[in-house]
C-alpha positions in Angstrom: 2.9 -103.5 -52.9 6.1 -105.2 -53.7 7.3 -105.6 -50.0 3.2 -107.2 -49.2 4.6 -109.8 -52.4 7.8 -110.2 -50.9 6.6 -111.0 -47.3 4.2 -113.6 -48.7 6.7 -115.0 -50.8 9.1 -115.6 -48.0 6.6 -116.4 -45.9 5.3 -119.3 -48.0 9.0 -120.5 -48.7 9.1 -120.9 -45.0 6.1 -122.9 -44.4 6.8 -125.2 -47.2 10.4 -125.5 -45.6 8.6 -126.3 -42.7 6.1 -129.0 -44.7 9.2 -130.5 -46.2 11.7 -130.8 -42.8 8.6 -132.3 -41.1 7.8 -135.2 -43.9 11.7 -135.6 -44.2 12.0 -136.7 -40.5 8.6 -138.5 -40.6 10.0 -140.7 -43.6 13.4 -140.8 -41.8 11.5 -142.0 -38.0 9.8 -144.4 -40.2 12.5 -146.1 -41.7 14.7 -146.4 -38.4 12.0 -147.6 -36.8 11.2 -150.6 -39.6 15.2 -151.1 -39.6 14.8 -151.7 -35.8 17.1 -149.4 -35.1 18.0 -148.5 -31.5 15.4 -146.3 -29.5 18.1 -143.8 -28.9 18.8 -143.4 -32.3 15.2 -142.5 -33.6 14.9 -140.0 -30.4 18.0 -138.3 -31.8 16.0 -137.8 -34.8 13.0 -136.5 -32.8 15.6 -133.9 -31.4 16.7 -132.9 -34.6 13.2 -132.7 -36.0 11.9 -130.4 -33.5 16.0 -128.2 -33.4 14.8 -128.2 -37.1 11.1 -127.3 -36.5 12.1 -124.8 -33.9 14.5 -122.6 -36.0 12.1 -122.4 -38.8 9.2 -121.2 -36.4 11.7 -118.4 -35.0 12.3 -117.6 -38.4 8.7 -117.0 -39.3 8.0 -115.2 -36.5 10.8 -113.1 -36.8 10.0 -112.3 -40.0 6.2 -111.9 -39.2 7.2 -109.5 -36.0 9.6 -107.3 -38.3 6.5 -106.3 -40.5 3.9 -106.0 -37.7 6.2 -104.0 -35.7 7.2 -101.5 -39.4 3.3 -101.4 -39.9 3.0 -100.6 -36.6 5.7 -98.0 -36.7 4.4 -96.8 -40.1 1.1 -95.9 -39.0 2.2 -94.9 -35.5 0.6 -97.5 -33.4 2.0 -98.2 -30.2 3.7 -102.3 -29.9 3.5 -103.9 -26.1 6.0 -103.4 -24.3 9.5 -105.2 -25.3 10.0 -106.5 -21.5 6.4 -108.1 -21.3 6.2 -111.7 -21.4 3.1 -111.9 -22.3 3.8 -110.2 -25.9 6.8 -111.0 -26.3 8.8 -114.6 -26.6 12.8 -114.7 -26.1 14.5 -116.6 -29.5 16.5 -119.4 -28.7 17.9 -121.1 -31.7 17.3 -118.9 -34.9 19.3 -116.2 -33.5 19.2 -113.2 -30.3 16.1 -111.3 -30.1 12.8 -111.5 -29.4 9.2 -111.9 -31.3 5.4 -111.5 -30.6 3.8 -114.0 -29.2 0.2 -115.0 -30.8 -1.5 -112.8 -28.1 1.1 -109.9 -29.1 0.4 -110.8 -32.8 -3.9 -110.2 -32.7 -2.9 -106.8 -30.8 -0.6 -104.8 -33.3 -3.0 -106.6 -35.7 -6.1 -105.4 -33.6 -4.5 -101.7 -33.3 -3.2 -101.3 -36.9 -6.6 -102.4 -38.1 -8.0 -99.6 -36.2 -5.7 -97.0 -37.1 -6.5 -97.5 -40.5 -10.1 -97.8 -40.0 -9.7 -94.7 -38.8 -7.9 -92.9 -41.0 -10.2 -94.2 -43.7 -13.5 -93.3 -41.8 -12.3 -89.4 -42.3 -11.5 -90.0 -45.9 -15.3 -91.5 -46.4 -16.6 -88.4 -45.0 -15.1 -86.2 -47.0 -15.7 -88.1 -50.4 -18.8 -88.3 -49.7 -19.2 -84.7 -49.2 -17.0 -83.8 -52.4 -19.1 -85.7 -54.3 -23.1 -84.6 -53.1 -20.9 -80.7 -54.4 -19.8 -82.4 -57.4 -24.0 -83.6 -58.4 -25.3 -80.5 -56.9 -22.8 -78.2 -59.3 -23.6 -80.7 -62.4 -27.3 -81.0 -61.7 -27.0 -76.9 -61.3 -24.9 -76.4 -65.2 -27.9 -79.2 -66.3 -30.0 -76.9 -65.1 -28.6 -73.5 -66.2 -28.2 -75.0 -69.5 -31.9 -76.0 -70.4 -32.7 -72.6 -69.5 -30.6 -70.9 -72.0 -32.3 -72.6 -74.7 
């Protein structure tokens, strides 16, 4: 429960990061561009937006990754394979490594979802047939004890 708060938390602090880089460098392109300020000067800032933009999105997929992949490991669910490309996307900027791409995020979603479905499915079946015992034993002491009157 408290590392599902703490995931959210920082995950939030990284999109409103993310919100406030973006309207920074909005405001900041605006203002060189009213100054008339040379066209290689507000591309620079373009570059730093996206350098900016791009570390925060490694970040939030690295951090989004880590818990898939301890869910994942939890539960013991297979992840795609590191090497494959289509799962996987190198990080550049952030720092070394690797996270899931989009496609690798729905499937550790798709198998931890049914993992769990699973595991819950046998759980139903058997409170359901600890409770029909538990009303046929009190509908049975109901019983026995109208008939000792």
């Amino acid at each position: 429960m408290l590392e599902t708060t703490k995931y959210h938390y920082c995950l939030k602090k990284l999109y409103k990061e993310q919100q406030k880089t973006s309207n920074l460098y909005s405001h900041l392109i605006v203002d060189a561009k009213n100054k008339k300020k040379p066209q290689d000067e507000i591309e620079k800032l373009r570059s730093e937006e996206m350098n900016e933009s791009q570390i925060i999105d490694e970040k939030i997929g690295s951090l989004v990754t880590q818990r898939l992949c301890k869910k994942a490991d939890q539960l013991m669910v297979p992840i795609p394979d590191y090497h494959d490309e289509e799962y996987w996307n190198d990080m550049c900027v952030y720092r070394q490594g690797r996270i899931l791409t989009t496609k690798g995020v729905c499937e550790v979603k798709k198998a931890i979802r049914a993992e769990k479905r699973e595991r819950r499915e046998g759980f139903v079946v058997w409170m359901a047939a600890l409770t029909g015992i538990i009303g046929a034993i009190t509908g049975l002491v109901a019983v026995v004890a109208v008939w000792k009157r």
